[in-house]
C-alpha positions in Angstrom: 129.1 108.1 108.5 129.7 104.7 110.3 127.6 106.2 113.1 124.3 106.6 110.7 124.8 102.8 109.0 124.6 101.3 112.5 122.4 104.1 114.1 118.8 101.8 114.0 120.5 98.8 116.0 120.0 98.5 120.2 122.7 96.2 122.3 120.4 93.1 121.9 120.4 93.0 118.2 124.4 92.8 118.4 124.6 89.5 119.6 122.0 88.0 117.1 123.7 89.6 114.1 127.0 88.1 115.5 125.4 84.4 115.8 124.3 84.8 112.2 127.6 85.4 110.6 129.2 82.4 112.7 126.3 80.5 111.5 126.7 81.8 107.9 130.4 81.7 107.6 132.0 79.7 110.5 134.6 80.3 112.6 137.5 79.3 110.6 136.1 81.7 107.4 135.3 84.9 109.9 139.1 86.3 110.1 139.5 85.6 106.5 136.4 88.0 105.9 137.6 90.6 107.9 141.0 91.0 106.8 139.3 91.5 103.4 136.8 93.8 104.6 140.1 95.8 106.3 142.0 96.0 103.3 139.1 97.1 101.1 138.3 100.2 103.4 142.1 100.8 103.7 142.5 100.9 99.5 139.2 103.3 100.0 140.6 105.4 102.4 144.0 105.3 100.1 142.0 106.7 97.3 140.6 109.4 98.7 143.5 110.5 100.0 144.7 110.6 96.4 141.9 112.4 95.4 142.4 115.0 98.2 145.9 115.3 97.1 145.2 116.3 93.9 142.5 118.8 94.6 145.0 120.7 96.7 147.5 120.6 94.5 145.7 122.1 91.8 144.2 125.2 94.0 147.7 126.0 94.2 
């Protein structure tokens, strides 16, 4: 699924979209934002685990 979100972008575009969040957020607010954008896909991924857990326990 990542694969598709990013699939439009070539190598040049990388660097412009990087300059842009420096510019928006600045260097000391960048590992902040990540960190949160990490444990948001972590609590995802924690949740569908749970979800995938109950399914097969109630086929059994």
């Amino acid at each position: 699924m990542g694969t598709l979100l990013f699939a439009g972008l070539n190598g040049w575009e990388w660097p412009i979209i990087l300059i842009a969040i420096l510019l928006l957020f600045g260097g000391k607010k960048i590992p902040e934002l990540m960190k949160g954008i990490g444990k948001g896909i972590r609590s995802f991924k924690d949740g569908m685990k749970e979800v995938e857990d109950e399914i097969k326990s109630d086929d059994k």
